[in-house]
MDAnalysis code that builds the backbone (N, CA, C; Angstrom):
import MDAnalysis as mda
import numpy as np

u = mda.Universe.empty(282, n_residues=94, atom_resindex=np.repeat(np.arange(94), 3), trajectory=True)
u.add_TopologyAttr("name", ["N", "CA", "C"] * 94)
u.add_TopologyAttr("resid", np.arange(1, 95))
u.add_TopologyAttr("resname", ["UNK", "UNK", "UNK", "UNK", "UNK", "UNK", "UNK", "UNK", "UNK", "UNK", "UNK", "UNK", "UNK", "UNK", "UNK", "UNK", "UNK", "UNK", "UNK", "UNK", "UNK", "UNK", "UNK", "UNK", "UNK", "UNK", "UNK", "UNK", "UNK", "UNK", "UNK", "UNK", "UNK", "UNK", "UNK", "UNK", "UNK", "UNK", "UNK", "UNK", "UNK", "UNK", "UNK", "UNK", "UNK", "UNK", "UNK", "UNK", "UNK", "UNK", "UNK", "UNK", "UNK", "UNK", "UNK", "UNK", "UNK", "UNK", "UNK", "UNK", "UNK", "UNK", "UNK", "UNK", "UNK", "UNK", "UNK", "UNK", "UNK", "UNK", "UNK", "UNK", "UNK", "UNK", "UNK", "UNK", "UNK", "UNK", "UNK", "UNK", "UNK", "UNK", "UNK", "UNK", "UNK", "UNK", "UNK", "UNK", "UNK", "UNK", "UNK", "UNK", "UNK", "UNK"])
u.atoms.positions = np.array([
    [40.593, -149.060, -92.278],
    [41.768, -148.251, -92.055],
    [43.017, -149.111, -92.257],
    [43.791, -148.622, -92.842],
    [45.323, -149.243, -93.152],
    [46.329, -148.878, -91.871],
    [47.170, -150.033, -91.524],
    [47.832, -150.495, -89.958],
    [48.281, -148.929, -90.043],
    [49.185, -147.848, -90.852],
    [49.776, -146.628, -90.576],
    [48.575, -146.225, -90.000],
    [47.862, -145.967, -90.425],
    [46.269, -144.987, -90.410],
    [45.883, -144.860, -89.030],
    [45.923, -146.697, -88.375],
    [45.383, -147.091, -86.684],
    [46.345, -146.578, -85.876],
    [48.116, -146.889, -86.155],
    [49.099, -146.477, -85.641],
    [49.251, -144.768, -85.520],
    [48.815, -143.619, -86.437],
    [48.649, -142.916, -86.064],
    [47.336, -142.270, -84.732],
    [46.232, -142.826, -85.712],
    [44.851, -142.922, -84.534],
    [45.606, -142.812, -83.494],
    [45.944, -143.990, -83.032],
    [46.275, -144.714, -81.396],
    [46.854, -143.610, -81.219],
    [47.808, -143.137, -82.008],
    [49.125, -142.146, -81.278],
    [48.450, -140.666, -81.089],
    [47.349, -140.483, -81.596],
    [46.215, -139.084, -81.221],
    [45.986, -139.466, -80.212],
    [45.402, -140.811, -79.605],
    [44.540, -140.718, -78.519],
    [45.531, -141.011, -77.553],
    [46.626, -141.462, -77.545],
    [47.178, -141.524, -76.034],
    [47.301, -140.321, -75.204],
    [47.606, -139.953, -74.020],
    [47.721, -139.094, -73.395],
    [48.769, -138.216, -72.878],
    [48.316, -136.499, -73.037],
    [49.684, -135.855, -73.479],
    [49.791, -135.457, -72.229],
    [51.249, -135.087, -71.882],
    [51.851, -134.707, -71.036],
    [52.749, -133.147, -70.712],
    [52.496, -132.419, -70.095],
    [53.611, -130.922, -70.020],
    [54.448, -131.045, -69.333],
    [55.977, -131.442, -69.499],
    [57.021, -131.511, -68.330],
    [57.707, -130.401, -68.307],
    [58.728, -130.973, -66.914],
    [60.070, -130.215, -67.272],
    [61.087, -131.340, -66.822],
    [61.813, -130.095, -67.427],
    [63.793, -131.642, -67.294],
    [64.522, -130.364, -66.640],
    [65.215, -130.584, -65.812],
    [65.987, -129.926, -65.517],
    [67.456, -130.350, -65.807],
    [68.441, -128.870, -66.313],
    [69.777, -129.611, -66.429],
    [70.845, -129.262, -65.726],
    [72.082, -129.885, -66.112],
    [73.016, -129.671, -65.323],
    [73.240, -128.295, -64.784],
    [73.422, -126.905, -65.412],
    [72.891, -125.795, -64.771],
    [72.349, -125.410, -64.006],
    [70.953, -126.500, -63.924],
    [70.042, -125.781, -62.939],
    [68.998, -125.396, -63.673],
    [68.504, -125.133, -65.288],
    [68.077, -124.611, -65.671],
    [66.471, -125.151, -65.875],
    [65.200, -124.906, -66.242],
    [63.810, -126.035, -66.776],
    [63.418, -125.717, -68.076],
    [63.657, -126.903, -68.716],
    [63.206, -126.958, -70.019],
    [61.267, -127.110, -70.030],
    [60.691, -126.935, -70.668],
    [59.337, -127.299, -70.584],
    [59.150, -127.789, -72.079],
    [57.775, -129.082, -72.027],
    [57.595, -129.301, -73.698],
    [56.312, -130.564, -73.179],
    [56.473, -130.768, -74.023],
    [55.057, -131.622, -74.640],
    [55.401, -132.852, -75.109],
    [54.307, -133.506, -74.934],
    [55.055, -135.471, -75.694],
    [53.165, -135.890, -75.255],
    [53.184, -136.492, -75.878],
    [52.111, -138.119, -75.521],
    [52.696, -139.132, -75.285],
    [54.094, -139.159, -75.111],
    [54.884, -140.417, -74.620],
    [56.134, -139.946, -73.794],
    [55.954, -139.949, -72.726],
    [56.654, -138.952, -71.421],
    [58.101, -139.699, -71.751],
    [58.127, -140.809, -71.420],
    [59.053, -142.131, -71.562],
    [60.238, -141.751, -72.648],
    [59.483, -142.160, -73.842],
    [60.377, -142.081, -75.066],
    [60.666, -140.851, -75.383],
    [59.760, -139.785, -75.345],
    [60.628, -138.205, -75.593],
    [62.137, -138.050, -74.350],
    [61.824, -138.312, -72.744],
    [62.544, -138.112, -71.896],
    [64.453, -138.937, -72.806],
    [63.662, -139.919, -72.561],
    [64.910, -140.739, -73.307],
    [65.626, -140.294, -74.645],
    [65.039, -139.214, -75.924],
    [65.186, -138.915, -76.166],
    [66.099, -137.400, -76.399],
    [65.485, -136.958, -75.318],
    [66.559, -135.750, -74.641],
    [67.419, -136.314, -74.133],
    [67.919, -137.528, -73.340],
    [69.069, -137.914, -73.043],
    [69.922, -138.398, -73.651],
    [69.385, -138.792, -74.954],
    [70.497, -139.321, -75.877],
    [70.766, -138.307, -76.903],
    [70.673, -137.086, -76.707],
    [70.874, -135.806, -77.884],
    [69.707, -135.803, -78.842],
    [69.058, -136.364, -78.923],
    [68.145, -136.724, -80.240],
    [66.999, -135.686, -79.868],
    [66.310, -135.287, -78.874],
    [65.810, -134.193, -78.599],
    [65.613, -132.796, -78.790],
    [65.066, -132.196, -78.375],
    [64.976, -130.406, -78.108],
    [66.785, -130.266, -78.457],
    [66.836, -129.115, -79.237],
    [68.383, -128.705, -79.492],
    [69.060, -127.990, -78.264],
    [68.157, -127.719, -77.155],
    [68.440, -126.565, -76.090],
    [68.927, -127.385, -75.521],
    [68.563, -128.635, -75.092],
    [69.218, -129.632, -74.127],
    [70.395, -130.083, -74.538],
    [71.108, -129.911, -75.447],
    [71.908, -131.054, -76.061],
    [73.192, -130.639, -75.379],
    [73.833, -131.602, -74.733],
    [74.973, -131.341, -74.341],
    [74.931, -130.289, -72.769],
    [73.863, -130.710, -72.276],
    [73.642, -129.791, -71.308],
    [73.449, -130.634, -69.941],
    [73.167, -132.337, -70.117],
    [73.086, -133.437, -69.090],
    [74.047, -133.127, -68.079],
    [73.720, -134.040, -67.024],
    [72.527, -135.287, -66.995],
    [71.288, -134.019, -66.709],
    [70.533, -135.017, -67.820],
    [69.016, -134.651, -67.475],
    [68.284, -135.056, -66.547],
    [67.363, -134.238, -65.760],
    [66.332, -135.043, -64.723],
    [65.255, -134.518, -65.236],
    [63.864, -135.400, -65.061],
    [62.492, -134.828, -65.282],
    [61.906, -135.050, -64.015],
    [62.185, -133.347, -63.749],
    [61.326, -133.041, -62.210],
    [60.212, -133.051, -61.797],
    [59.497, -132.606, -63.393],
    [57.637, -132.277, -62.644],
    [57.090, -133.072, -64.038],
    [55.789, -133.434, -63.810],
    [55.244, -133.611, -65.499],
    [53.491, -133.536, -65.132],
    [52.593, -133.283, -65.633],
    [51.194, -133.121, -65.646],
    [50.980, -133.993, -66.607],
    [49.508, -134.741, -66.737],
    [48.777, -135.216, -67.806],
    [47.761, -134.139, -68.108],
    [47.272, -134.042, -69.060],
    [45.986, -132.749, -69.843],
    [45.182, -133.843, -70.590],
    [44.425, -132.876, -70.790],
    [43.444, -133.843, -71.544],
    [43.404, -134.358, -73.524],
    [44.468, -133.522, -74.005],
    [44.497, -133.575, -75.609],
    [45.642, -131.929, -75.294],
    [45.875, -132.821, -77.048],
    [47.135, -131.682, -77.132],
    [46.886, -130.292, -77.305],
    [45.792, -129.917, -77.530],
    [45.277, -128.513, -77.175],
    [45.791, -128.132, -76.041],
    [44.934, -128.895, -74.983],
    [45.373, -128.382, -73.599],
    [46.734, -128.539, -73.325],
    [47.427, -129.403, -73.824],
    [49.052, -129.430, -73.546],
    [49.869, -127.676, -74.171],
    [49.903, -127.989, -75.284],
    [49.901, -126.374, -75.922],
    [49.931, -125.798, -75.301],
    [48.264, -125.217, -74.914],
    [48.489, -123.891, -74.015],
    [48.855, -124.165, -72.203],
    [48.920, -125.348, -71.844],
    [49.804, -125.375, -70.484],
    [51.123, -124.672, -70.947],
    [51.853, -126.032, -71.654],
    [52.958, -125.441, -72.206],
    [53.464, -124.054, -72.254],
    [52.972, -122.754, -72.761],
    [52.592, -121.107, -73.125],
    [52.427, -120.863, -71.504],
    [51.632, -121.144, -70.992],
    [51.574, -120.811, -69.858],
    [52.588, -121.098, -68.981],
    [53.345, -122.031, -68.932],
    [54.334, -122.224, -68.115],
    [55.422, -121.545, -68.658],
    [55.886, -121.610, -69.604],
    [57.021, -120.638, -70.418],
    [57.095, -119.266, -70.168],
    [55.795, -118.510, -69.752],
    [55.641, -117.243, -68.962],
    [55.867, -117.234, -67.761],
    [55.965, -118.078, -66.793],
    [56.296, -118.317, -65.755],
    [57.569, -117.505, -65.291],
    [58.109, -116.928, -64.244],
    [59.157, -116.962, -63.588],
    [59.749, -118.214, -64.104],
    [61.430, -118.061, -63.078],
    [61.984, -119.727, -62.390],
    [60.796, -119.929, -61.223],
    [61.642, -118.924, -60.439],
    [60.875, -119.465, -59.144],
    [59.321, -119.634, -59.008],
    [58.245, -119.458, -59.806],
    [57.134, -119.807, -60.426],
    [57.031, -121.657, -60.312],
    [58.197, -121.487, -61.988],
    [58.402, -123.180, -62.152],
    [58.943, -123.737, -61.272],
    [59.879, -123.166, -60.356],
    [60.300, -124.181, -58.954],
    [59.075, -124.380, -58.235],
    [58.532, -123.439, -58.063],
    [57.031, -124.042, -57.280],
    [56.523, -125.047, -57.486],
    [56.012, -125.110, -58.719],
    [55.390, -126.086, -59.844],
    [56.746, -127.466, -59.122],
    [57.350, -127.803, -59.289],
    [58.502, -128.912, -59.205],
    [57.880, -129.334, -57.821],
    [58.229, -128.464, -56.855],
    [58.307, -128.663, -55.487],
    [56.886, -128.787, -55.200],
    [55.858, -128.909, -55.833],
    [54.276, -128.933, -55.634],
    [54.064, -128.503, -54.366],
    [52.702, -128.350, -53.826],
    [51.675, -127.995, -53.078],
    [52.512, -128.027, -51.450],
])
């Protein structure tokens, strides 16, 4: 395998994540990443989701790990049907 080839590999197998960010509004974004870190940081510097932009400061309130991006996907779908107060649950856990 050629170094792109492994560098993608690796980047299949790390582990995906379903968050949310909440913004200055008040409002929850939800989305997907295998790299919680660098997407988050990404929404904070505009470079992100277009919904966020200009909508900071961002916080990331809740986030899950899944098992592969399948399961991220349809978390994802599933949470987007959600109420708010649904997803505030979800934030404020158990």
């Amino acid at each position: 395998m050629t170094e792109p080839a492994i560098q993608k590999r690796e980047q299949l197998d790390k582990d995906w994540h379903v968050y949310l960010i909440r913004t200055r509004a008040n409002t929850l974004y939800c989305g997907i990443t295998n790299d919680l870190q660098r997407r988050f940081e990404q929404h904070q510097s505009g470079k992100g989701a277009k919904y966020l932009r200009g909508k900071g400061p961002l916080s990331l309130v809740w986030s899950q790990q899944v098992a592969d991006k399948s399961s991220a996907l349809k978390e994802e779908i599933r949470i987007k049907k959600l109420s708010k107060s649904s997803k505030e649950k979800l934030v404020v856990g158990p």
